[in-house]
C-alpha positions, 0 to 999 in steps of 0.5 A: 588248608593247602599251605599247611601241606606245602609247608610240611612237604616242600622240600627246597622248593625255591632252589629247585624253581630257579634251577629246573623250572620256567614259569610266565602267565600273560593275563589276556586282552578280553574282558574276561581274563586272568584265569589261568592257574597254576601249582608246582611242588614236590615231595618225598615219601619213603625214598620216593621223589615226587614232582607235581605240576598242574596247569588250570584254565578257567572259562565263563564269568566265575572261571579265575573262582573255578581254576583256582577251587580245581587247582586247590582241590586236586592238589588236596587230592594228590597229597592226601593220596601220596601213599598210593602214588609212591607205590606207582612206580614199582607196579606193572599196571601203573597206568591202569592204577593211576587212571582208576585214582584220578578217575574216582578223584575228579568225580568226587571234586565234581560232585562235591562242586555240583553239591555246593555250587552256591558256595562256590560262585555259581560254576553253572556255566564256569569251569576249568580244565585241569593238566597235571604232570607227575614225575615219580623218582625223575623217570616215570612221567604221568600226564592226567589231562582234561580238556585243552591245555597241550603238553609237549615233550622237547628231545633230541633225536639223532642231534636234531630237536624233536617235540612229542604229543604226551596228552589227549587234546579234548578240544572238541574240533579236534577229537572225532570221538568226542564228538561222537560221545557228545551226540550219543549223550544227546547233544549237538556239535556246530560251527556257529558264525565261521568261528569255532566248533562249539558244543550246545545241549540239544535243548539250548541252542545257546549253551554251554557253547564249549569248545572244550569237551571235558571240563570240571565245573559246568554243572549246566552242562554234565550231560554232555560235558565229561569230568573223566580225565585221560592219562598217558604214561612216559617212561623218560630216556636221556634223550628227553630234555624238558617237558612244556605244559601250555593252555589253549591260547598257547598253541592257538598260532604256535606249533610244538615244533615251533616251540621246541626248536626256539627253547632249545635256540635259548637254551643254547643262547643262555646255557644254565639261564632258563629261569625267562625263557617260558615269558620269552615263549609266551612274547612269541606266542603274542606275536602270532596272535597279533599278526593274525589280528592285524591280518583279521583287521585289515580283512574286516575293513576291506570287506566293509570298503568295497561293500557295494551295498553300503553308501559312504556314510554308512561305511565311515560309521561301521568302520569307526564303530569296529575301530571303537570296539578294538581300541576299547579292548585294547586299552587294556594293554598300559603300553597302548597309545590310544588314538586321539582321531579315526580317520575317515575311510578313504585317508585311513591307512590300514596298517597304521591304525590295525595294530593287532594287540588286542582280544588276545587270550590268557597264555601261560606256560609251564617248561620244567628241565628234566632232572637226569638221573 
């Protein structure tokens, strides 16, 4: 169905690819990986350009089923409205008109999910975020976002880089008025077991344990979790040089300005060459993770080795049980070297074995080169 759009709307799609656009998706290191999604494309209706980039992820059993249904669906949604969103640019209350449509949009695909949810893989306690960029005639740049995915925008501000929040982080730990809205609808926001902030219903302790408080899908969980997207509008300058559409795990170790400073270090490095440069942001996100890891790692295995409480026996065996459960996970990686021995605690030596390249989470990123007019 959405082939048969992009076929009669595409316009030198591939060409524009290689030359503005960089895109890399690492499938993670869970067991539930491979759900991020992502669609890119233009068109042009009536002299007006066009630009869509959307960036989706899954969460939950069904969540690669959910990502893609969402994507699939909004992208249906967009082009079906392409009339109205050519009519944005010359309108004084764009942002206004484009919450309304997105608004109505996102409703609808919720309540056609909800209506079908049999058909489509049971998103009782799946769903997806949603991050969609339009950029209408290379100027107006509109960011719809629902959930956590993060985009930033790179410039240059007096000759130095400068990154800017252009979206709305629904991440539940970091929005106070989330937070609020959640227990006014009767649920609950707790830190369960020093990890992250979850969302629960007030009568399940147990569900929908989101750390993300708008999501499509989840229909568990709608009377706490919101399908209301949030929209920024950004009137590009020439200062502005690219923007950079990330899931969670992208920027879970990462800041913007870490990410801004190193595009342009590459940018500068490889000049036109950008086409690798998101699958070499994505290397330096993994690296983050895996010193964390490894940090996490080395932490566990102290606390277990200078446990009074436990007798040597009982701290071989948690030791080697913890070790069983990173090498399981971490078999998923075809470049790891499996150990052929764990070593018994007091001849382990930590940093040879705690290697960190393990339970990392899907990261995609999405850099597009603005167009300048």
């Amino acid at each position: 169905m959405i082939i048969n759009y992009f076929n009669l709307l595409i316009k030198n799609l591939m060409d524009k690819l290689d030359k503005n656009i960089s895109i890399y998706s690492f499938e993670g290191m869970t067991d539930r990986n491979g759900q991020d999604y992502y669609s890119n494309y233009e068109f042009d209706i009536e002299g007006i350009n066009i630009k869509v980039i959307g960036l989706y992820n899954g969460h939950g059993a069904k969540g690669k089923e959910c990502s893609k249904y969402v994507s699939d669906a909004i992208d249906k949604f967009i082009l079906d409205n392409k009339n109205e969103l050519k009519n944005l640019a010359s309108q004084d209350n764009k942002r206004e008109l484009i919450t309304k449509l997105f608004v109505e949009g996102f409703k609808k695909i919720q309540k056609e999910i909800e209506e079908n949810d049999e058909k489509h893989a049971s998103f009782a306690l799946s769903g997806s975020t949603a991050t969609i960029t339009l950029i209408i005639n290379k100027n107006i740049c509109f960011i719809i976002n629902l959930g956590n995915n993060c985009a930033i925008i790179g410039r240059k501000i007096n000759g130095k880089n400068d990154s800017i929040e252009v979206y709305t982080n629904h991440e539940i730990s970091k929005n106070k008025e989330e937070q609020e809205r959640i227990k006014k609808n009767g649920g609950e926001v707790r830190i369960n077991n020093n990890t992250r902030m979850r969302i629960y219903k007030k009568d399940d302790s147990l569900h929908p344990g989101l750390c993300v408080s708008r999501t499509l899908g989840d229909t568990y969980s709608r009377d706490v979790i919101s399908d209301e997207p949030e929209i920024n509008v950004y009137n590009l300058e020439k200062k502005d040089d690219f923007i950079i559409l990330g899931t969670d795990a992208f920027w879970e170790y990462t800041t913007s300005q870490e990410i801004v400073d190193f595009i342009y270090k590459r940018i500068n490095e490889k000049s036109e060459q950008k086409k690798n440069i998101a699958e070499e942001v994505v290397n330096e996100c993994k690296k983050n993770w895996i010193k964390i890891n490894k940090s996490k790692d080395i932490k566990f295995f102290e606390e277990i080795k200078n446990n009074p409480n436990l007798d040597n026996d009982k701290k071989n065996d948690e030791v080697k049980d913890f070790i069983e459960i990173l090498e399981k996970n971490a078999s998923l990686n075809p470049d790891h070297k499996k150990l052929t021995s764990i070593p018994s605690i007091d001849e382990l030596i930590p940093d040879e074995i705690f290697h960190g390249n393990h339970h990392i989470y899907d990261i995609t990123c999405i850099i597009y080169f603005f167009e300048k007019n």
